[in-house]
C-alpha angles and dihedrals in degrees: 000000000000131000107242124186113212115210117187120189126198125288143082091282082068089095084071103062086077104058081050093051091047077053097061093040096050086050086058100248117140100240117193104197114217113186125182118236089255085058092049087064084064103031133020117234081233092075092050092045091049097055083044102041095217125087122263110255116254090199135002126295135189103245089052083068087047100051115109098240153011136221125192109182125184092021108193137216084257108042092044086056099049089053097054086056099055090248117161112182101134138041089261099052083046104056088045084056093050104035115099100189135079124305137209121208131186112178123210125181140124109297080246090062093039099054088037110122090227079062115051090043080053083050096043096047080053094057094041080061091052102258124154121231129215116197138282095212127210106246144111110292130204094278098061092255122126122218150071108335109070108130109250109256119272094256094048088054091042095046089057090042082059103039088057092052099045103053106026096128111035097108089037103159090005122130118221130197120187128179113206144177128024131305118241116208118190136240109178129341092300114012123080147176107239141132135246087253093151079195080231089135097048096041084048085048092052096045089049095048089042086050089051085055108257127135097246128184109203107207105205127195110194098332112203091196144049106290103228119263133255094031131099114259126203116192118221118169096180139032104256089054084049088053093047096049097037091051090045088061099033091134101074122137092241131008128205114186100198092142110118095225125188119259095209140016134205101270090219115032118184119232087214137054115290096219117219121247139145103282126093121259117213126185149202124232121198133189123270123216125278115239114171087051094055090047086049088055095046099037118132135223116283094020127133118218121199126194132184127201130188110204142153115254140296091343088051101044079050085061104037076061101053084044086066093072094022095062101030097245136158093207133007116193108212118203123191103230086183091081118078096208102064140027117028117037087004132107082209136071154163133216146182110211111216122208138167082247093048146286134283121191119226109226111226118273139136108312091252097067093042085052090044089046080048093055089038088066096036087061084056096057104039114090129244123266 
């Protein structure tokens, strides 16, 4: 069992932090609370101590730096703030200073807080560092108000915390490469032909593998959203750039091309402004490269290849099959674009994975856990060292 620290940070979320903590004990770990003063107004350090059964520590100590993990829940406006600047004025601030493992963070505040600008830079400086985030969920909050902010249940948190633990060195000495994001391919100096690929499930595929312990470069076209931290990101807008950086560092371990690339280009793109009149403008396509397919020709021995298709239903899930052979691919994750609520746009989603021994669909849930459920089954394929 692992050793968790359990920071909990001031508001009314704060009620929460218990049934978590019950959660952790009940697992076996040995969990040492740790509450801010703030937190301490909505909920007393016996409680914790009690469902922990060890005294909440009045200054820091070695063994809070030492522990394997670290749980911050609710995390507020101001800690989370504190902590992006580096601020260390309580026990709690001072063991995230200090700790050198993997944190958990949920944030909790008003929808205001949370969609401040102060704040996302605060988020964003957090993720950069490696810290995974939990939540925050759409929902009414104590106020009365209704929006993003409400702290993720105890059991979601519970379930990453675990997750983490669970699987933090199974890629251990593995490298990862993972494309996310869409393509953009130019027609003039500022219009394009592109998707509405967020890069969410990429960006989820590269945190899980870093958290298994693998070295993992992360190459990004047109992310909207934070690339994780503590991995190497190359940056390819087109296709032709995605091409370029994903064959330079073919011989990865393990490759996941989540990345949504064009199928086609204009054939002619202007270096200059197109400007708008009255006529018609027609243009010519042409095909892009094939990537996974040229991965699929040079692999080597030992190594895993992952490919991605969005597609629309059945007929789509027929071809996503017949990509898996196609394409010389070990596992082709299959995801149904025809649905609003998942895939494209969405935090959600929901996946078939596609092998040479059978398929397993993926019920919807946040992006992380699919991409957890994903690297779950790539552990299973890549061979032993």
């Amino acid at each position: 069992m692992a050793r968790v620290v359990l920071g909990v940070t001031g508001g009314i979320a704060a009620y929460k932090a218990a049934e978590l903590a019950r959660l952790f004990v009940k697992a076996g770990h040995e969990l040492t609370p740790v509450l801010t003063p703030e937190a301490e107004t909505f909920v007393t350090a016996k409680t914790f101590e009690a469902l922990a059964r060890r005294e909440a520590p009045r200054e820091l100590y070695p063994h809070l730096a030492r522990a394997d993990l670290l749980v911050i829940a609710p995390l507020s406006a101001n800690t989370l703030a504190k902590l992006s600047h580096g601020l260390a004025d309580n026990v709690l601030t001072q063991t995230a200073l200090a700790f050198d493992g993997p944190v958990v963070a949920a944030p909790a505040m008003n929808p205001r807080m949370w969609a401040h600008r102060a704040t996302r830079e605060n988020v964003a400086k957090l993720r950069e560092r490696g810290v995974v985030l939990v939540g925050p969920e759409e929902g009414e909050l104590a106020e009365g108000e209704w929006g993003i902010g409400r702290l993720s249940e105890p059991e979601e948190i519970f379930a990453r915390a675990e997750s983490i633990l669970a699987r933090r060195d199974q890629l251990a000495g593995k490298r990862v490469l993972v494309s996310a994001g869409g393509t953009r391919e130019p027609f003039d100096a500022v219009r394009f032909l592109g998707n509405r690929s967020s890069g969410r499930m990429g960006v989820s595929l590269a945190e899980e593998a870093r958290l298994r312990g693998a070295q993992v470069t992360l190459v990004a076209s047109n992310l909207t959203v934070p690339p994780p931290g503590k991995v190497e990101v190359v940056a390819a807008p087109t296709a032709a750039a995605l091409e370029r950086e994903v064959l330079e560092r073919a011989d990865a371990d393990v490759v996941l091309m989540a990345a949504a690339v064009a199928d086609y280009r204009p054939a002619s793109p202007s270096e200059e402004k197109r400007p708008k009149s009255g006529e018609p403008w027609t243009v010519e396509l042409e095909p892009t490269a094939d990537v996974l397919r040229q991965l699929g020709e040079r692999r080597r021995e030992g190594q895993l290849l992952v490919g991605f298709a969005a597609d629309r239903g059945e007929h789509g899930l027929a071809r996503a099959r017949e990509k898996l052979a196609r394409k010389g691919s070990d596992l082709i994750v299959f995801n149904d674009v025809s649905r609003d609520d998942i895939g494209f746009d969405a935090t959600e989603n929901e996946v078939v994975l596609i092998s040479k021994t059978g398929e397993r669909r993926i019920q919807k849930a946040p992006k992380e856990r699919i991409a957890s459920e994903i690297l779950d089954e790539i552990v299973k394929l890549v061979p032993a060292t």
